[in-house]
N, C-alpha and C positions, 0 to 999 in steps of 0.2 A: 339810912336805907341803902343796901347794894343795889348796884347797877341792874337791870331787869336785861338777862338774854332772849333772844329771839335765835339764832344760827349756833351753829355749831361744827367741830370737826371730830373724829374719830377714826382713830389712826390704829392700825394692828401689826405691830410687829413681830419677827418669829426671829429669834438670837441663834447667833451663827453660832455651831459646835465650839465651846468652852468660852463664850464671849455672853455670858449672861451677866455679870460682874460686871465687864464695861460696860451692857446695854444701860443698866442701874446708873453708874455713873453716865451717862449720858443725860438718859433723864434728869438728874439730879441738874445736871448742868443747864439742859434746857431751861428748868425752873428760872434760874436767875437772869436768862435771856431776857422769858417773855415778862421776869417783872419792870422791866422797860419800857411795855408795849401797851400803852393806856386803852387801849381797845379790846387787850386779851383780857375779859373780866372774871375767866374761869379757867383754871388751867392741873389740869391730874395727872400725875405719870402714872401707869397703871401698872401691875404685874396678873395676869390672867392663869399661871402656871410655871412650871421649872423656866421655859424657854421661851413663853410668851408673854409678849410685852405692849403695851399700847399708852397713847396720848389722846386725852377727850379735853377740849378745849371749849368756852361758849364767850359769843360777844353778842354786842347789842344790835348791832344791824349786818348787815353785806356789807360794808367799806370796812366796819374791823374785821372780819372774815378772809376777804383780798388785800386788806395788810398783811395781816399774820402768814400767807401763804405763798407773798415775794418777802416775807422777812428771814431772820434769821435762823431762825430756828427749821423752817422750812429747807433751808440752805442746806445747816446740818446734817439733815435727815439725806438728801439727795448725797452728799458724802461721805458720810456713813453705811449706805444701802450695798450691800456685798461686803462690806468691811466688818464690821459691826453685826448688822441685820440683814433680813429681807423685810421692805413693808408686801405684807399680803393684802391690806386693803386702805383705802384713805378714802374717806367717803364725809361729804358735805349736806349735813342734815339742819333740820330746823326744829326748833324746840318748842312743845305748845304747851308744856306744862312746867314750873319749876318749885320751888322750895328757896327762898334766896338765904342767904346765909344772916345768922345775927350779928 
């Protein structure tokens, strides 16, 4: 049986003019971060459109939530932001209904 999430994050980013290809590899990269991070028990790179991009993330309580958000990946994103991307929104939600995976 998977891990049951309760929190969550959702991340929206907009790819700077002809950096849509890195934003992708970024993602890609993030993946293999957070599969370090035993508390990220969900983790999506998203693509929304040509140039928009997002990360939807779930863990099981608030301590893996404020992990993931002094970790690595988190790091990334704050280094990448004007480079890469702009994030237009990062927002900390909580999940009341889910589907857990087979």
């Amino acid at each position: 049986m998977a891990t049951p999430v309760r929190t969550a994050l959702l991340v929206r980013l907009e790819a700077l003019p002809g950096r849509e290809d890195d934003v992708r590899v970024f993602l890609n990269q993030g993946l293999s971060i957070v599969e370090g991070e035993p508390k990220t028990v969900r983790w999506f790179g998203l693509q929304f459109g040509p140039t928009s991009f997002g990360i939807f993330d779930a863990f099981p309580d608030e301590d893996g939530r404020q992990a993931h958000l002094s970790g690595e990946v988190a790091a990334a994103l704050g280094e990448n932001t004007g480079v890469l991307f702009e994030v237009r929104s990062l927002e900390q939600v909580d999940v009341v209904a889910e589907k857990q995976p087979a």
